[in-house]
LUMLUM-285143 format. One record per residue (C-alpha): x, y, z; residue in one letter. Coordinates in steps of 0.05 Angstrom, whole numbers, padded with zeros to 5 digits, always signed. Example, Ala and Ser with C-alpha at 12.3 -4.5 7.8 and 13.67 -1.06 7.14 Angstrom:
2
+00246-00090+00156A;+00273-00021+00143S;
***
This chain:
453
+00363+00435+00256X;+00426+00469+00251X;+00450+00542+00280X;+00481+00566+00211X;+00514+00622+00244X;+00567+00575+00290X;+00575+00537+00221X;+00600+00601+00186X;+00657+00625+00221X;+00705+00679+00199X;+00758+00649+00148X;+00776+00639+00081X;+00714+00591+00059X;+00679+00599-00006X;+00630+00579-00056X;+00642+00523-00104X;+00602+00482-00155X;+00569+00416-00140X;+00531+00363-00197X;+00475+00330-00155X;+00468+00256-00154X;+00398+00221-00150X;+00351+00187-00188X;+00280+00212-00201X;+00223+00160-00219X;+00183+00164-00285X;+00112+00171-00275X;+00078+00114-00251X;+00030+00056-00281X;-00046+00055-00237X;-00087-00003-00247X;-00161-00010-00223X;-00213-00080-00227X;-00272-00065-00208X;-00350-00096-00226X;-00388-00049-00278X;-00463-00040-00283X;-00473-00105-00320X;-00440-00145-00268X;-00374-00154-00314X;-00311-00159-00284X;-00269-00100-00320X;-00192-00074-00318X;-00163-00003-00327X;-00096+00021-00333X;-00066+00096-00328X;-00001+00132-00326X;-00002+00193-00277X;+00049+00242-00286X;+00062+00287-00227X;-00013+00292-00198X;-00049+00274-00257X;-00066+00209-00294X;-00088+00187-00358X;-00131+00130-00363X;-00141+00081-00422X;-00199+00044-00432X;-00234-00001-00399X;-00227-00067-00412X;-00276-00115-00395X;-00244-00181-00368X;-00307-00227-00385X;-00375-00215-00407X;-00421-00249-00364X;-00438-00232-00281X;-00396-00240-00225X;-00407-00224-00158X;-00368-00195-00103X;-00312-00165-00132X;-00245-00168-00176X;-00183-00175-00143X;-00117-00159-00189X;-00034-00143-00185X;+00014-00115-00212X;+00072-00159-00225X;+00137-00130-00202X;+00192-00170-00243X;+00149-00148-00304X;+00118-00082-00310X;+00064-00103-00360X;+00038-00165-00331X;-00012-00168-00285X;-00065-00220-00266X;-00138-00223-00242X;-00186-00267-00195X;-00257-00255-00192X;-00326-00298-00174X;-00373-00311-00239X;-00441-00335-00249X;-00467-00341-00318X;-00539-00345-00285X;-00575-00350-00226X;-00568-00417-00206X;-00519-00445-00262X;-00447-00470-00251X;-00406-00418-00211X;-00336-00405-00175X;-00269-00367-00175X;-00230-00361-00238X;-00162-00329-00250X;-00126-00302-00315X;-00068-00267-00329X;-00064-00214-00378X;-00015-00165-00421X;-00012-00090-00416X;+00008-00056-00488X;-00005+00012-00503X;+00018+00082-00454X;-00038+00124-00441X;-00100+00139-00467X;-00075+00073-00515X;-00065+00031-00461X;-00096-00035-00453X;-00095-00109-00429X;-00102-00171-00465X;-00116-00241-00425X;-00111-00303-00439X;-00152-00364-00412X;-00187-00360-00354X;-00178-00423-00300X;-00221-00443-00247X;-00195-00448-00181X;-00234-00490-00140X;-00295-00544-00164X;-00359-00496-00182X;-00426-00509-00154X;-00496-00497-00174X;-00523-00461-00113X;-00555-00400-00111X;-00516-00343-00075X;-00527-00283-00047X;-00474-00229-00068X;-00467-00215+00011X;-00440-00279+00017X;-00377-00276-00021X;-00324-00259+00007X;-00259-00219-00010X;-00207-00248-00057X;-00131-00225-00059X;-00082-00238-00110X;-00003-00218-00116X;+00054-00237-00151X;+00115-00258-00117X;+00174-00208-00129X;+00225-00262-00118X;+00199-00309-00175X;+00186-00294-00244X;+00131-00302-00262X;+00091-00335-00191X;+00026-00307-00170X;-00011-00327-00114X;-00094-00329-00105X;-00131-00327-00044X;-00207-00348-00036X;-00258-00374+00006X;-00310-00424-00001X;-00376-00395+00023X;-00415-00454+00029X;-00359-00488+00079X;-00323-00428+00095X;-00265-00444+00086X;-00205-00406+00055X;-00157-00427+00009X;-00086-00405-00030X;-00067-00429-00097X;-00004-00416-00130X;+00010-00409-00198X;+00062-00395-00255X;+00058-00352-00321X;+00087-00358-00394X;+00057-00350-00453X;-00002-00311-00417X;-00019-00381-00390X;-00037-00402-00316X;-00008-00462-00302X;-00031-00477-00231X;-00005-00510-00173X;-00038-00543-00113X;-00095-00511-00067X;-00077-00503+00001X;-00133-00513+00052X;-00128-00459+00103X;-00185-00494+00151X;-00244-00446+00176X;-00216-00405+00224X;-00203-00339+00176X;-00281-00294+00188X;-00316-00294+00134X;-00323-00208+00125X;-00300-00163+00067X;-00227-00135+00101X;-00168-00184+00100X;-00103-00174+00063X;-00063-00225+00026X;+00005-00195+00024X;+00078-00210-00002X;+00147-00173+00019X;+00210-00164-00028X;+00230-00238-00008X;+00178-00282-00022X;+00144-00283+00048X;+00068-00294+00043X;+00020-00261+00101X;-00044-00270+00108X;-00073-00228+00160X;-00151-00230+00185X;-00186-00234+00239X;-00201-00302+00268X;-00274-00330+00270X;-00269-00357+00338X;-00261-00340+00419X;-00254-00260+00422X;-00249-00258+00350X;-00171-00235+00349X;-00127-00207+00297X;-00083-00271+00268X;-00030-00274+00220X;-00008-00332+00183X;+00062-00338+00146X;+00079-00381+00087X;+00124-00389+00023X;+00116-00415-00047X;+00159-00473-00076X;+00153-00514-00140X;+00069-00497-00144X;+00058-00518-00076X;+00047-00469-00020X;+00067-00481+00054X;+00034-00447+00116X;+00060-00425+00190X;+00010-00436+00248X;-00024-00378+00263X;-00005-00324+00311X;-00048-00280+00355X;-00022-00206+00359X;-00086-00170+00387X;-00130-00216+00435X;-00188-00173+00421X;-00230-00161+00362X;-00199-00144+00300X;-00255-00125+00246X;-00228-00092+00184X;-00171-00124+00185X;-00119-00095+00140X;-00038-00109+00133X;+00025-00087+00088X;+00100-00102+00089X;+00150-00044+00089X;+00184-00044+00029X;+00245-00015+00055X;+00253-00063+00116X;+00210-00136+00087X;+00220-00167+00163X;+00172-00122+00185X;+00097-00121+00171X;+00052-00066+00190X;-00015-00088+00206X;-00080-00038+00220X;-00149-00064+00254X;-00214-00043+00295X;-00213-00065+00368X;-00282-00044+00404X;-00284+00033+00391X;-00214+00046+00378X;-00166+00037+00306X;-00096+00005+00332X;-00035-00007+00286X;+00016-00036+00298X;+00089-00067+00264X;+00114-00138+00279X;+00162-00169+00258X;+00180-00234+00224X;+00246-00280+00239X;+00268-00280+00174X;+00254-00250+00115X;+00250-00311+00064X;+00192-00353+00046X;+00172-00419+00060X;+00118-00425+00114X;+00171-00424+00182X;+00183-00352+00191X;+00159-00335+00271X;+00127-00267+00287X;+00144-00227+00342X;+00090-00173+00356X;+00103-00095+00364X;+00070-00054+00413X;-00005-00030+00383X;-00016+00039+00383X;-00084+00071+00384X;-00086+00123+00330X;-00163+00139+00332X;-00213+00128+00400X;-00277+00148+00343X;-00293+00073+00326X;-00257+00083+00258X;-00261+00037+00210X;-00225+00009+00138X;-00160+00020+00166X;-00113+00009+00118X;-00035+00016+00132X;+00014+00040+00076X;+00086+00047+00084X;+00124+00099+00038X;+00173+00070-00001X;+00213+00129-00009X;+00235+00145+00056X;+00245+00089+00116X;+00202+00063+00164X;+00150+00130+00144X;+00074+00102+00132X;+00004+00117+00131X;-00069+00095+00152X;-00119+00112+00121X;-00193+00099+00153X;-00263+00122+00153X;-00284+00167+00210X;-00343+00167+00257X;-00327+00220+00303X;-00386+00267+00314X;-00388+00322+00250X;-00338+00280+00208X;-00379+00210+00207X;-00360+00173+00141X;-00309+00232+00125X;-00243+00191+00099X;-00177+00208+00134X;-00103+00190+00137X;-00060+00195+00200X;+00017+00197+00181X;+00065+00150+00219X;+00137+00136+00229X;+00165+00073+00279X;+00237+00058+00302X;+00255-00009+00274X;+00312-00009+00322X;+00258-00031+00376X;+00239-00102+00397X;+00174-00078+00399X;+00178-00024+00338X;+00154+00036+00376X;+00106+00076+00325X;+00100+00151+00337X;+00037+00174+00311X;+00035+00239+00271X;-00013+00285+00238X;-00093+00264+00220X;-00112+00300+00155X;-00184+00292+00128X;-00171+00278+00058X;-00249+00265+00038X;-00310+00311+00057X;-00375+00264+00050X;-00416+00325+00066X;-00388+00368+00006X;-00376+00314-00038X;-00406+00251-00033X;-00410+00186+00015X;-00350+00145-00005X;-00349+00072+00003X;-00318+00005-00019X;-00253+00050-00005X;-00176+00015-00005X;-00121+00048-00005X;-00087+00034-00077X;-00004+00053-00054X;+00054+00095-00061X;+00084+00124-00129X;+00140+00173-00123X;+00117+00211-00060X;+00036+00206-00078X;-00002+00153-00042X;-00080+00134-00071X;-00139+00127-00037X;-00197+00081-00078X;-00267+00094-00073X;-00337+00096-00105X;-00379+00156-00105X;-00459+00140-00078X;-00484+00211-00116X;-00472+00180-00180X;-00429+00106-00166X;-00362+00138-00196X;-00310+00095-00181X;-00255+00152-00158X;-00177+00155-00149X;-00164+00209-00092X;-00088+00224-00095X;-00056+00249-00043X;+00011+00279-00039X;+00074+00268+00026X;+00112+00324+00043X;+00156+00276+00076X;+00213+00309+00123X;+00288+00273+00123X;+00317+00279+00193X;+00379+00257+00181X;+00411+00331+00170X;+00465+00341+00235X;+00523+00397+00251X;+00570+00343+00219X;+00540+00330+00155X;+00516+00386+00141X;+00556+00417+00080X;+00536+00486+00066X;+00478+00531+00029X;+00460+00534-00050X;+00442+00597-00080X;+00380+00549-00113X;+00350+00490-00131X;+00389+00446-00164X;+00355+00390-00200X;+00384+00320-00214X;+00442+00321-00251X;+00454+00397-00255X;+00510+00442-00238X;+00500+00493-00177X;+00532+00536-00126X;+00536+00517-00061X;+00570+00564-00003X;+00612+00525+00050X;+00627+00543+00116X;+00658+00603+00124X;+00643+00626+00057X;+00613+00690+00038X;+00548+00673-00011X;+00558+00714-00082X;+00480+00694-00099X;+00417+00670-00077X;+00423+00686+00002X;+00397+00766-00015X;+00328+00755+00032X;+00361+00741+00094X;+00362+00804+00152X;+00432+00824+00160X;+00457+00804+00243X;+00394+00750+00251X;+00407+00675+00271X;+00388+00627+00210X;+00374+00549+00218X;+00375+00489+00176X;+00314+00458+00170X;+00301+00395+00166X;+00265+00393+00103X;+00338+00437+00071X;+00304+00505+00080X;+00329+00557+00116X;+00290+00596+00165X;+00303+00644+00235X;+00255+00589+00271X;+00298+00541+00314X;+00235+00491+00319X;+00239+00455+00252X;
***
């Protein structure tokens, strides 16, 4: 904060007019897969504006059962593509396995809607029958610095084994490249993250099936359909259930990753070499921080694209009187540090189970223009639900030497306003302030007599 009254000195300053410059994002597309009640893999897109969204219909994706559940993405380079992977079974015991598509959003709104074309199977289908317990989660994303590339991730339960396949789009046509055995190692269990940063970088994060069962990341890029892989690297030697990662938008060398070790929920940011694909980037690991001793669990991290190195977790509680309640502790780290020292912030319980309802299957969906989503189903009445939660998110960078002066009012983007400099003698907008008191500048702009903000 500031001490506006050594900013004002006596003189001959005044008020003059200013045209703000900044850019203000339209409201934001939502897309949700999920399983229905007849086993069908489905797709639904909305448009929120401010805190609200309108949904379209649902679109069911194929008409016969799958099991597990239906992974999908957004892809970046084209806002009305997106593509799906999800396990079918005609019938118990017929021919079964993963299948992708890719489809086309038309329509805004309560119009909107998604059209696919083919589906293609992934990996060779067997004729075994399997209990829905045993499949495991499936990830796909598009790679921002390819048109038109998507990447799958799978695992064959009956070997246990995981596997990525790469693939291109045109036409609304998957034109697939070659599978890329990623060996047993990766735990067969419902929380692992496939993710991408703004460079092509592919991380796979999990925790590893053998010894203490450690949290693991593995690196790799996509060229020409085929997809190459970095040795793994250890960042926690203990446990790591619910395994959960994201890069940060705003700086793609560093990857946050959130996991379960014993009682405790660590996070914490590492970061990669370089940021380009292609399988060779090296990880140096951060320093974990514990952010809940409650044995939390479906930590998820999510960093804030509109304001640096700012992110959240979001996790289910089990501290006595909030078990199963749904939280999210804010975060900021200092990227300037080897070891990316995170300062943990504020826990806010964002989901009641006892007035509401027990959520579970919950994920944390991402950031839109300052409002973050949490996923999650309802077990009152099986409602799949979209909690949206809102950042007040505080810029720090506000100092004695940038600091310019005071406006009379908000001034939105692109409009004309007053602003009163130093020395200057405000003509409106300062009437509510008590004549001979000491104002700051807080860091959120406001003014206030409080020297603490």
């Amino acid at each position: 904060m500031t001490n506006l009254s050594d900013l004002f000195p006596a003189g001959a300053g005044k008020q003059v007019s200013f045209v703000a410059d900044g850019a203000v994002g339209a409201a934001g597309r939502i897309g949700i897969s999920f399983i229905n009640s007849s086993n069908y893999p489905c797709i639904i897109i909305g448009t929120r504006s401010t805190t609200s969204i309108t949904w379209g219909t649902p679109v069911v994706i194929q008409s016969y059962a799958c099991l597990g559940s239906c992974a999908f993405a957004f892809d970046s380079q084209n806002v009305n593509q997106v593509a799906v992977l999800y396990y079918f079974r005609a019938s118990s015991g017929s021919n079964h396995g993963f299948q992708g598509r890719s489809g086309t959003i038309s329509g805004t709104d309560a119009s909107a809607t998604v059209t696919f074309g083919a589906a293609v199977v992934l990996n060779g289908v067997d004729t075994y029958a399997v209990n829905e317990k045993s499949i495991p989660p499936q990830s796909v994303i598009f790679d921002p610095s390819a048109s038109g590339t998507v990447c799958f991730s799978y695992q064959d339960w009956s070997v246990t084994k995981t596997y990525l396949r790469s693939a291109t789009i045109s036409g609304n046509v998957l034109t697939m490249g070659t599978e890329k055995d990623l060996g047993t190692d990766i735990k067969d269990e419902r929380y692992r993250s496939l993710i991408v940063n703004t460079s092509g970088t592919l991380a796979l994060t999990y925790r590893s099936g053998t010894g203490a069962l450690p949290t693991s990341i593995i690196t790799g890029g996509i060229s020409g359909g085929t997809i190459t892989t970095s040795a793994a690297t250890t960042i926690s030697s203990a446990g790591g259930a619910y395994t959960q990662g994201n890069f940060d938008p705003n700086n793609p060398t560093k990857l946050g990753v959130a996991y379960e070790d014993g009682t405790d929920g660590k996070v914490q940011i590492v970061t990669l070499n370089s940021a380009s694909g292609g399988g060779s980037a090296t990880i140096t690991t951060g320093t974990e921080i514990v952010f809940s001793t409650a044995n939390p669990t479906v930590e998820i991290p999510c960093f804030n694209p509109a304001l640096d190195t700012e992110f959240v977790v979001s996790y289910k509680r089990d501290d006595t009187g909030y078990e199963n309640d749904l939280a999210v502790v804010s975060c900021t780290y200092d990227k300037t540090s080897t070891s990316n020292t995170i300062t943990v912030g504020t826990t806010y319980q964002v989901w009641d189970r006892t007035a509401i309802a027990f959520p579970y299957y919950e994920y944390t969906a991402g950031w839109d223009n300052g409002v973050f989503g949490i996923t999650l189903i309802r077990d009152d009445n099986d409602d799949g639900t979209l909690l949206l939660c809102k950042a007040s998110s505080v810029d720090t960078n506000l100092t004695s030497t940038n600091f310019i002066g005071i406006s009379d009012a908000a001034i939105l983007d692109t409009a004309s306003g007053n602003v009163t400099i130093k020395g200057g003698i405000a003509v409106t907008g300062l009437s509510s302030l008590t004549p001979g008191s000491d104002y700051y500048a807080q860091t959120d702009g406001t003014i206030s007599t409080s020297s603490s903000g």
